[in-house]
PDB file of N, CA, C, O and CB in Angstrom:
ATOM      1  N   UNK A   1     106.467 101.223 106.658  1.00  0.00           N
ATOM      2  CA  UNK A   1     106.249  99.857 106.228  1.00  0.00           C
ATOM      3  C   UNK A   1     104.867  99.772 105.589  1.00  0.00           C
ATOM      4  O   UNK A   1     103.887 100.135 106.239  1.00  0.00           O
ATOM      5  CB  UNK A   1     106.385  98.862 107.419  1.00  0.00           C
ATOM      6  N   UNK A   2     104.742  99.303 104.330  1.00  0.00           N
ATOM      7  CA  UNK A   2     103.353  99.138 103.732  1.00  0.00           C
ATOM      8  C   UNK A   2     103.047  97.534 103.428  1.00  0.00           C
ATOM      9  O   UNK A   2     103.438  96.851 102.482  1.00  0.00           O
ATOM     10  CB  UNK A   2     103.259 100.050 102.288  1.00  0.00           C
ATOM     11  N   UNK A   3     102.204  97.166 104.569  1.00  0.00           N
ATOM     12  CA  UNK A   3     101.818  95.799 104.652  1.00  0.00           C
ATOM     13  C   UNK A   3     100.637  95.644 103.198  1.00  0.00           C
ATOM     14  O   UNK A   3      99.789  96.496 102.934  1.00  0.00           O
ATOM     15  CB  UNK A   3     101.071  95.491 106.393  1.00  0.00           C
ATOM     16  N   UNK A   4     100.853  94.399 102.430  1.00  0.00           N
ATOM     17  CA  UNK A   4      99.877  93.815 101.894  1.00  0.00           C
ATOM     18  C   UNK A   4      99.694  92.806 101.487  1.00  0.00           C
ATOM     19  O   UNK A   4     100.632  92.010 101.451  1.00  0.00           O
ATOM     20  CB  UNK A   4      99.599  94.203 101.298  1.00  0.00           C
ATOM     21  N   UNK A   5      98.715  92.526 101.129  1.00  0.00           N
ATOM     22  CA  UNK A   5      98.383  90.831 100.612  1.00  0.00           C
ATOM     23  C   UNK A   5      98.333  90.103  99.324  1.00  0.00           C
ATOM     24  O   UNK A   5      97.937  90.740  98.347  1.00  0.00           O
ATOM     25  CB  UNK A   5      97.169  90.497 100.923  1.00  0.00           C
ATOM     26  N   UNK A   6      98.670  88.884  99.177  1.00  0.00           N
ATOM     27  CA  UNK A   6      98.860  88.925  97.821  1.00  0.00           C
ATOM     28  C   UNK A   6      98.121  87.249  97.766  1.00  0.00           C
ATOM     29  O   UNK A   6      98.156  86.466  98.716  1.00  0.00           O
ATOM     30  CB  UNK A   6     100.693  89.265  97.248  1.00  0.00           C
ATOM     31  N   UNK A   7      97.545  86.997  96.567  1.00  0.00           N
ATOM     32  CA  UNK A   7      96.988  85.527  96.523  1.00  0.00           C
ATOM     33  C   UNK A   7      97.979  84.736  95.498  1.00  0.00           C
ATOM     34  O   UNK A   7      98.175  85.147  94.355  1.00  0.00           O
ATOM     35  CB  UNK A   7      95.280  85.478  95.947  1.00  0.00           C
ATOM     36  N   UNK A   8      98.514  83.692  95.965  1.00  0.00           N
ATOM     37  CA  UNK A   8      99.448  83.087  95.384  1.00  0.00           C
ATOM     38  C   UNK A   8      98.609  81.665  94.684  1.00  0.00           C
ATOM     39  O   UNK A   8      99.097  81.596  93.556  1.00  0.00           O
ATOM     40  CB  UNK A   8     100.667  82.847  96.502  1.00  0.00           C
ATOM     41  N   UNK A   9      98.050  81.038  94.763  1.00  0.00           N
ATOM     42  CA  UNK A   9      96.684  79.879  94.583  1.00  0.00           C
ATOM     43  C   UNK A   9      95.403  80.425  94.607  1.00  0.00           C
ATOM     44  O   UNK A   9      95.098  81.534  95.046  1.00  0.00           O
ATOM     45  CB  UNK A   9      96.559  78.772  95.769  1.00  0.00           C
ATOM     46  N   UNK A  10      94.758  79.688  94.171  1.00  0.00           N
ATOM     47  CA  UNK A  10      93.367  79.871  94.320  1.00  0.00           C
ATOM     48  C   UNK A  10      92.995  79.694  95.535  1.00  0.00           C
ATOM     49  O   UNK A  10      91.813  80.041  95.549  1.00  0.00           O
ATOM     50  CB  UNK A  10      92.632  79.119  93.565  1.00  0.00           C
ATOM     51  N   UNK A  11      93.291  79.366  96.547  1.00  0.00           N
ATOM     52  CA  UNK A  11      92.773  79.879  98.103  1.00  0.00           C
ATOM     53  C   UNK A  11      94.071  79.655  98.711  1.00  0.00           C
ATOM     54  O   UNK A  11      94.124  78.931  99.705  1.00  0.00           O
ATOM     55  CB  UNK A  11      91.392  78.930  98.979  1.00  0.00           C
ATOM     56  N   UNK A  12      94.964  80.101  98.314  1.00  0.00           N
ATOM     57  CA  UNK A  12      96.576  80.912  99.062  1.00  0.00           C
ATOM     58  C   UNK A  12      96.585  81.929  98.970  1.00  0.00           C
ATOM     59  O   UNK A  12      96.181  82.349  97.885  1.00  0.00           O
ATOM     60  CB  UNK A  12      97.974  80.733  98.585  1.00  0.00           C
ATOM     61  N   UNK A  13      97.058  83.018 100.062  1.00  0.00           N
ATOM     62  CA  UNK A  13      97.318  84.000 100.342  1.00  0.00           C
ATOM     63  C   UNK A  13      98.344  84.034 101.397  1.00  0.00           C
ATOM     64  O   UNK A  13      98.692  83.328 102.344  1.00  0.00           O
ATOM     65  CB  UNK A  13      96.312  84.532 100.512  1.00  0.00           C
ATOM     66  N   UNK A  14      98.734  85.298 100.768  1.00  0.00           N
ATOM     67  CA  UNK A  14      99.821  86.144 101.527  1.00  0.00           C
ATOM     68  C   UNK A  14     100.334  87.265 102.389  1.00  0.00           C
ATOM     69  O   UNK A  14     100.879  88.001 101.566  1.00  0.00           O
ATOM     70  CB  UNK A  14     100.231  86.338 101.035  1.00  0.00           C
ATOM     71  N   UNK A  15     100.471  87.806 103.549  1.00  0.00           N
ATOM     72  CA  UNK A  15     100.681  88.696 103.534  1.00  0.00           C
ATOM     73  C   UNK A  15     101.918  88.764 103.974  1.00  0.00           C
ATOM     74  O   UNK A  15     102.650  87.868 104.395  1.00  0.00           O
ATOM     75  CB  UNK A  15      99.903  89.230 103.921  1.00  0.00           C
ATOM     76  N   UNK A  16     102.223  90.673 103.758  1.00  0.00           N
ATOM     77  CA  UNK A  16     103.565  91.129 104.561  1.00  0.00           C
ATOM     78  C   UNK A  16     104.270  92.261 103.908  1.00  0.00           C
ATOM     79  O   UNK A  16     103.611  92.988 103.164  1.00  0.00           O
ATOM     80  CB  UNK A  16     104.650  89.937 104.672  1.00  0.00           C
ATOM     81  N   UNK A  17     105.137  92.423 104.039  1.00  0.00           N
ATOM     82  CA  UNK A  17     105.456  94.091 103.687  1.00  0.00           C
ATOM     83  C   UNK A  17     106.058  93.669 101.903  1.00  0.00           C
ATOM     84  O   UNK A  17     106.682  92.757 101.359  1.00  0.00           O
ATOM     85  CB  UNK A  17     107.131  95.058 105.116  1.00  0.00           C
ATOM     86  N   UNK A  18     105.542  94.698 101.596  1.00  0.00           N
ATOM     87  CA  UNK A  18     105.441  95.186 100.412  1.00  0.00           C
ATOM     88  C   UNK A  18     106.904  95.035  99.943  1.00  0.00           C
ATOM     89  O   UNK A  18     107.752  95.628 100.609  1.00  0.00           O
ATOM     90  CB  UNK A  18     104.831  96.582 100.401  1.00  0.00           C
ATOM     91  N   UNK A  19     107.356  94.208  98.724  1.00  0.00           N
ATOM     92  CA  UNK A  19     109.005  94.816  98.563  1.00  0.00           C
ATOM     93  C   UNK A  19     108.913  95.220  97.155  1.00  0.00           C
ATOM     94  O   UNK A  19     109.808  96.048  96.986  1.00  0.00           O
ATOM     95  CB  UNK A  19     110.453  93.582  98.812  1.00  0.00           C
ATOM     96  N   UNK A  20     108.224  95.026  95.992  1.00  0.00           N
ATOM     97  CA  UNK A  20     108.238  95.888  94.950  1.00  0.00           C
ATOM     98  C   UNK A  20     106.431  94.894  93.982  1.00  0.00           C
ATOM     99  O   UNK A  20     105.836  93.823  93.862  1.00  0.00           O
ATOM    100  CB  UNK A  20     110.313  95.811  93.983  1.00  0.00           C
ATOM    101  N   UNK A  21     106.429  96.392  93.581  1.00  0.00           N
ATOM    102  CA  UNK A  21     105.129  96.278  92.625  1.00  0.00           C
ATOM    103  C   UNK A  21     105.950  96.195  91.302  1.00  0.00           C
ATOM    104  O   UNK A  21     106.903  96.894  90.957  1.00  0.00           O
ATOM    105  CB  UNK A  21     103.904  97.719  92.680  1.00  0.00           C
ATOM    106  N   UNK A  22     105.026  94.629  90.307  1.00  0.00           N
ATOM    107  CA  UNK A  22     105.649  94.117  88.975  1.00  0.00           C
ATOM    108  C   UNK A  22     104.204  94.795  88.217  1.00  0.00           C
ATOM    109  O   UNK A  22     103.051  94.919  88.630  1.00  0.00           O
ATOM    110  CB  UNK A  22     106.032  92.062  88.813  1.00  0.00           C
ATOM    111  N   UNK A  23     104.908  95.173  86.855  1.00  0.00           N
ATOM    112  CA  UNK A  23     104.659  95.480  86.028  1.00  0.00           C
ATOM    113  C   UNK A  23     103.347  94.746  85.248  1.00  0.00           C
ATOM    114  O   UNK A  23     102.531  95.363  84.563  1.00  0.00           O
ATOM    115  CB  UNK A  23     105.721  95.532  85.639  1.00  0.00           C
ATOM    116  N   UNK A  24     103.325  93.025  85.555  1.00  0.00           N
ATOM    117  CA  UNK A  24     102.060  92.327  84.792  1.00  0.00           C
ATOM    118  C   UNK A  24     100.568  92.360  86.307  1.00  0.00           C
ATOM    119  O   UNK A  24      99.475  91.795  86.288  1.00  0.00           O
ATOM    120  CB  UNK A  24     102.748  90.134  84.170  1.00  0.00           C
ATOM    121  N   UNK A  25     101.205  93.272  87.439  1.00  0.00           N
ATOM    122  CA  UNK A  25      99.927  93.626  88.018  1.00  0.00           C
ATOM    123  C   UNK A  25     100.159  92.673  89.503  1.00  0.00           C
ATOM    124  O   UNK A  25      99.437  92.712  90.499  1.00  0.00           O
ATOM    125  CB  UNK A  25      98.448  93.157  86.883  1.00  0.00           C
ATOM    126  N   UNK A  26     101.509  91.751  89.275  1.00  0.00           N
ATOM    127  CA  UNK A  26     101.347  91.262  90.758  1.00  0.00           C
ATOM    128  C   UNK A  26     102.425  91.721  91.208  1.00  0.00           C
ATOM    129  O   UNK A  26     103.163  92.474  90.574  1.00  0.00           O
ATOM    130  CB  UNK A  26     101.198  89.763  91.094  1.00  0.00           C
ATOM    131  N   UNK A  27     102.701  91.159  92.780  1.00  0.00           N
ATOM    132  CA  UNK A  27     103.900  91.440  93.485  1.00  0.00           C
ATOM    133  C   UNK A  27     104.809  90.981  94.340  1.00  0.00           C
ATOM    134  O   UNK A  27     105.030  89.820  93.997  1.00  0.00           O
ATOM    135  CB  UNK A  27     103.762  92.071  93.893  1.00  0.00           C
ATOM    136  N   UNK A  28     105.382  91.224  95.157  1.00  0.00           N
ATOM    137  CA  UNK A  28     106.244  90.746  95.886  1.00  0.00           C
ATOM    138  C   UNK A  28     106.301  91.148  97.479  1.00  0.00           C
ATOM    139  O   UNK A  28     106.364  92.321  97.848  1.00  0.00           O
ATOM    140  CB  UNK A  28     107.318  91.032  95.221  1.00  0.00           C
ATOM    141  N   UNK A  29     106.277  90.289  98.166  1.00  0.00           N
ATOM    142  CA  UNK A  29     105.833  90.307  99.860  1.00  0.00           C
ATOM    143  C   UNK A  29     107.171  90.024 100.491  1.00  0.00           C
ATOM    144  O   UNK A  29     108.064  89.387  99.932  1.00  0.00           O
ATOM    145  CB  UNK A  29     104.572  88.987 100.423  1.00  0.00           C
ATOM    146  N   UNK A  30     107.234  90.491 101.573  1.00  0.00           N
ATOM    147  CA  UNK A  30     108.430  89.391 102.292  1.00  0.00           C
ATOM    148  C   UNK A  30     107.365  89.273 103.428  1.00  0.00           C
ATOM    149  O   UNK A  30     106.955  90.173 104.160  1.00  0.00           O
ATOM    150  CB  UNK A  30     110.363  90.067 102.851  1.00  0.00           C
ATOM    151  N   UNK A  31     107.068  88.162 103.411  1.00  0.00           N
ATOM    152  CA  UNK A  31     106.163  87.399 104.336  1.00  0.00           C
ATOM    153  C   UNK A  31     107.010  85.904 105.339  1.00  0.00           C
ATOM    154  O   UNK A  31     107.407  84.856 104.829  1.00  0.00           O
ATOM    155  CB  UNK A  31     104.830  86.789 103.155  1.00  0.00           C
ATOM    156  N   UNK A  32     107.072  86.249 106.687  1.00  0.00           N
ATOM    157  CA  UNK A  32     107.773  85.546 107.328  1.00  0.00           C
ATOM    158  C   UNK A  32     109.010  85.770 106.618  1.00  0.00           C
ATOM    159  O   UNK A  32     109.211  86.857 106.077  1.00  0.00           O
ATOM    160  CB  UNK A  32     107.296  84.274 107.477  1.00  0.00           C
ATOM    161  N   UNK A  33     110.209  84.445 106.555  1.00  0.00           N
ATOM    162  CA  UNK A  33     111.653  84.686 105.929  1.00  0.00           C
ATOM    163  C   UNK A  33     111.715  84.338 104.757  1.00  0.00           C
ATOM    164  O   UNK A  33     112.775  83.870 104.340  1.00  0.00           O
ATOM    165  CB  UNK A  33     112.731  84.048 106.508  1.00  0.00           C
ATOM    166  N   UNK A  34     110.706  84.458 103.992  1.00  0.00           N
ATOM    167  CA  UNK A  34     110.250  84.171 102.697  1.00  0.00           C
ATOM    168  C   UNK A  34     110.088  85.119 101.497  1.00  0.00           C
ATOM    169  O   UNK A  34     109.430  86.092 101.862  1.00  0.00           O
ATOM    170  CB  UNK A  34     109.163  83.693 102.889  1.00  0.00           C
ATOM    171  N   UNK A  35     110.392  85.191 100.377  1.00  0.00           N
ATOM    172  CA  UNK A  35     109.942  86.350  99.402  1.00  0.00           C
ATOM    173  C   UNK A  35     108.732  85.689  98.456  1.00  0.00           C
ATOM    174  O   UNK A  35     108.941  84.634  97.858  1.00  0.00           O
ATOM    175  CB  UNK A  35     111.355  86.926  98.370  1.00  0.00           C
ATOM    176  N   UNK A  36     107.538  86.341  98.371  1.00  0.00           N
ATOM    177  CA  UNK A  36     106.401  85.304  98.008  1.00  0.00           C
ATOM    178  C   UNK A  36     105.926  86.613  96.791  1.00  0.00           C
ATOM    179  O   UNK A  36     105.966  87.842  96.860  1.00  0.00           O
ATOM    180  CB  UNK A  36     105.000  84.713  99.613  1.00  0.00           C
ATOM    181  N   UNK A  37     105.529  85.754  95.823  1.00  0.00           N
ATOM    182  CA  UNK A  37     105.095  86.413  94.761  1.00  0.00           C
ATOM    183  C   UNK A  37     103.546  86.263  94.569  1.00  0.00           C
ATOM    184  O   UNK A  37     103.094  85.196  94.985  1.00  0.00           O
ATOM    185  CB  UNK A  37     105.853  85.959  93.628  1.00  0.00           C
ATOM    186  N   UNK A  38     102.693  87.101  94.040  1.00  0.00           N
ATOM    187  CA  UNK A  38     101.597  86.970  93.412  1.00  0.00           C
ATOM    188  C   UNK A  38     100.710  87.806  93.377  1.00  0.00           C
ATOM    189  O   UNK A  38     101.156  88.947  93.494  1.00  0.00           O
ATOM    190  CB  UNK A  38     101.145  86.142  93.676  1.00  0.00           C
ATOM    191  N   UNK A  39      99.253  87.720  93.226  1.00  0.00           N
ATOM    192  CA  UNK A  39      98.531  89.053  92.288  1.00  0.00           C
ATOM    193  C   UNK A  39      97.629  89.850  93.406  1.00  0.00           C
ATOM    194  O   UNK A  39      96.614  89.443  93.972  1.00  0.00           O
ATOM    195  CB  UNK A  39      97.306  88.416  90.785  1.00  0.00           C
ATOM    196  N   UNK A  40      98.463  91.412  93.587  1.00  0.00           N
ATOM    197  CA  UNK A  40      98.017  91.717  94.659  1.00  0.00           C
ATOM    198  C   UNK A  40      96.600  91.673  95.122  1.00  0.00           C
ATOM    199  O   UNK A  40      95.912  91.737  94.103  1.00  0.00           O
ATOM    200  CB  UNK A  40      98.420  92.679  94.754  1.00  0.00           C
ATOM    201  N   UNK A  41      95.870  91.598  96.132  1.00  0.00           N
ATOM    202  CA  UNK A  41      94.486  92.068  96.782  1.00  0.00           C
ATOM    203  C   UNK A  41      94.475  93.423  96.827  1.00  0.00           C
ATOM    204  O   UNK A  41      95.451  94.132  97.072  1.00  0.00           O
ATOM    205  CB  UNK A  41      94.207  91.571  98.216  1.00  0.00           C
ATOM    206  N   UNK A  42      92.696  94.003  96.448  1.00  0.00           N
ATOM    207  CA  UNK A  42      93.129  95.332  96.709  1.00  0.00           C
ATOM    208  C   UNK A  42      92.724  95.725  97.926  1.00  0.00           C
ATOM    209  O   UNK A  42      91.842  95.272  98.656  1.00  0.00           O
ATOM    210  CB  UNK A  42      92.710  96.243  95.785  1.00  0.00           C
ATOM    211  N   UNK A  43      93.413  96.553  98.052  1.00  0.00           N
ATOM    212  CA  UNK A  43      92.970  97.163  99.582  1.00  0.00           C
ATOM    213  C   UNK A  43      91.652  97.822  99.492  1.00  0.00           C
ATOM    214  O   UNK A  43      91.093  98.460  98.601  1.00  0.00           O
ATOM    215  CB  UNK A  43      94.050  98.350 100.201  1.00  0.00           C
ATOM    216  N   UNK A  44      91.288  97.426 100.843  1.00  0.00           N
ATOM    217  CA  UNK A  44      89.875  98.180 101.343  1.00  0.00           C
ATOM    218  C   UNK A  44      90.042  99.389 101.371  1.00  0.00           C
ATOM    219  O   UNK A  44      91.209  99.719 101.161  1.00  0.00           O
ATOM    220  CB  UNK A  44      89.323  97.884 102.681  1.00  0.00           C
ATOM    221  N   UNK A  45      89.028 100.557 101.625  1.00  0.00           N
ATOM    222  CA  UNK A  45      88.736 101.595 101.762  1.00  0.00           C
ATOM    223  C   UNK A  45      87.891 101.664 103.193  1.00  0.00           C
ATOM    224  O   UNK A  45      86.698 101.360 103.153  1.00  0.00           O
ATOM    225  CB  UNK A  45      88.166 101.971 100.566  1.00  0.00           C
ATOM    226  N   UNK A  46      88.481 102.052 104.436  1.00  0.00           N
ATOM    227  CA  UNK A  46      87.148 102.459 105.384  1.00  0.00           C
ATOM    228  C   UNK A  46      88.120 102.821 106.545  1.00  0.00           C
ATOM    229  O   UNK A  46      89.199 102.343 106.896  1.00  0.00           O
ATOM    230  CB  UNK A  46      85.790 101.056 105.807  1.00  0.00           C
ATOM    231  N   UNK A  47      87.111 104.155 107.159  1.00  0.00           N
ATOM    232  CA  UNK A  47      87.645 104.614 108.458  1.00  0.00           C
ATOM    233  C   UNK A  47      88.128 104.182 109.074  1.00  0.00           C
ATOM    234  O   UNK A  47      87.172 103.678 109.664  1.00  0.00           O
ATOM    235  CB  UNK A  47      87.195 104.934 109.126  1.00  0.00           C
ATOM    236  N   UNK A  48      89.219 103.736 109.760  1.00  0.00           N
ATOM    237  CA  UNK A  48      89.289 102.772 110.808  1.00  0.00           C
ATOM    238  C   UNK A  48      88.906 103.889 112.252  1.00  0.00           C
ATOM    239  O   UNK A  48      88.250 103.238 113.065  1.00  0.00           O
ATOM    240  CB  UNK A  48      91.029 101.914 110.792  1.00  0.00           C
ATOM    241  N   UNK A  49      89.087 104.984 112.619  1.00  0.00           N
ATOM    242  CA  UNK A  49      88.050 105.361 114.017  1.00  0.00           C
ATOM    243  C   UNK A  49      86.962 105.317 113.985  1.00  0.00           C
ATOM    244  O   UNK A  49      86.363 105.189 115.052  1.00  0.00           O
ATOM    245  CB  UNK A  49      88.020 106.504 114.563  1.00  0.00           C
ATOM    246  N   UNK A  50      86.111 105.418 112.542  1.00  0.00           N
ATOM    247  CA  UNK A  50      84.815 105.179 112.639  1.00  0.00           C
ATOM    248  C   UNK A  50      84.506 103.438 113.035  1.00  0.00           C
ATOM    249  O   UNK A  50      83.723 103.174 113.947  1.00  0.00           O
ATOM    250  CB  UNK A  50      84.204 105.703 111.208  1.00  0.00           C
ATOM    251  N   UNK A  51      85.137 102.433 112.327  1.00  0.00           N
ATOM    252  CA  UNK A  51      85.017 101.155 113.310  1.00  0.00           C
ATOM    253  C   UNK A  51      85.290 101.100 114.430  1.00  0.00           C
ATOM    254  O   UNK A  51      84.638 100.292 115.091  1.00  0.00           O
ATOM    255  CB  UNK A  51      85.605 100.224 113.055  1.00  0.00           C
ATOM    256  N   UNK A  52      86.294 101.868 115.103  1.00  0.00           N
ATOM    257  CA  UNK A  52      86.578 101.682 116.708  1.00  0.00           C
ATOM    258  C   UNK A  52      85.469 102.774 117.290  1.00  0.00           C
ATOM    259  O   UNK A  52      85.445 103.187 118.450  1.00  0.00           O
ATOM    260  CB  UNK A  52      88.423 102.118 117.244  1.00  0.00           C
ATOM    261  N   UNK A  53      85.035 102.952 116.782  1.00  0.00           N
ATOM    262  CA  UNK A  53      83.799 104.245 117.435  1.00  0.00           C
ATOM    263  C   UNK A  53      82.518 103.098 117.565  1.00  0.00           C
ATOM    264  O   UNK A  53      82.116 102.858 118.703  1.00  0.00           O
ATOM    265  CB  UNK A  53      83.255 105.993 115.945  1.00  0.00           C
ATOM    266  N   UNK A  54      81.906 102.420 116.449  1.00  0.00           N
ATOM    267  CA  UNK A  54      81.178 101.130 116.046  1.00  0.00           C
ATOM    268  C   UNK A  54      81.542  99.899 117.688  1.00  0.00           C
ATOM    269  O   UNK A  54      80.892  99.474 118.642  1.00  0.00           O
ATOM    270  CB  UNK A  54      82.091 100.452 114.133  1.00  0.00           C
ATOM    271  N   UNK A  55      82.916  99.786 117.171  1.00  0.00           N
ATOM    272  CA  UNK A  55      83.296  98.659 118.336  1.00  0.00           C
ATOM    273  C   UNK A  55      82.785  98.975 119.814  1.00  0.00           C
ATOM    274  O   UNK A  55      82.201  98.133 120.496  1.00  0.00           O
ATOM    275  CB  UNK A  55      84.974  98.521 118.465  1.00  0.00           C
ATOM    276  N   UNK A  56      83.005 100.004 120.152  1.00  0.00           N
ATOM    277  CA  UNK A  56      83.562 100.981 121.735  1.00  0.00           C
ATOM    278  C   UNK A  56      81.660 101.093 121.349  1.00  0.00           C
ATOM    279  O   UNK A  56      81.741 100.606 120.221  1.00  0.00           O
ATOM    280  CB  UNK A  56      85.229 103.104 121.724  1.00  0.00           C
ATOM    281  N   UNK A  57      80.673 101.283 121.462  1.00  0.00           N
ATOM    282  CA  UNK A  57      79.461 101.977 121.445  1.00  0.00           C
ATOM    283  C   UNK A  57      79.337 100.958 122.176  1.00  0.00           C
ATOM    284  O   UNK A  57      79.876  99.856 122.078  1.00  0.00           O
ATOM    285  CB  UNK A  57      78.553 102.404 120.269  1.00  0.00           C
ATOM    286  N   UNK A  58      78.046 101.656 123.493  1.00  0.00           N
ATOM    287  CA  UNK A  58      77.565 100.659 124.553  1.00  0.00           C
ATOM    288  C   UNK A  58      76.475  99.839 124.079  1.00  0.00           C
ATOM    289  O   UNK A  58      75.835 100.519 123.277  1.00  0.00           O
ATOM    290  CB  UNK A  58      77.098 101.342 125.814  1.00  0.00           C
ATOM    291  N   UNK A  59      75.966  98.677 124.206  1.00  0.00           N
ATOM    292  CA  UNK A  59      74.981  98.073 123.458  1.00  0.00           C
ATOM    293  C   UNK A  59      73.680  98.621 124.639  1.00  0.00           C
ATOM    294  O   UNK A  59      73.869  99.046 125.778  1.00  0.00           O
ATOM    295  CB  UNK A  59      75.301  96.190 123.167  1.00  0.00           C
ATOM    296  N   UNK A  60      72.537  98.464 124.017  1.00  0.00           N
ATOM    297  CA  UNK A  60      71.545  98.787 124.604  1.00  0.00           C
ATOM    298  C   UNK A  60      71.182  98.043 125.996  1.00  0.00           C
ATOM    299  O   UNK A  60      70.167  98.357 126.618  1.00  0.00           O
ATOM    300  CB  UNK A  60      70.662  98.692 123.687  1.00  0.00           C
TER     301      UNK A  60
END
């Protein structure tokens, strides 16, 4: 399953699994029982054990 997000408004967003990437650069979610269109977000880039390593560290 490849979850992602998509902004449908200028402060609407979307998420949910991926059901096909369109050609003018946006896409298509099935978010809740809904099929929601619009211009994907891009995904981040970052470790996620290096944040749970960050999280889990004892504070001083």
């Amino acid at each position: 399953m490849n979850i992602r997000c998509v902004t449908v408004g200028k402060h609407i967003t979307a998420q949910g699994e991926l059901v096909q990437e369109l050609a003018n650069g946006e896409a298509i979610v099935f978010s809740g029982q809904r099929q929601v269109t619009g211009k994907l977000v891009p995904a981040l880039s970052c470790n996620i054990p290096d944040v749970t390593r960050i999280a889990e560290a004892p504070t001083p």
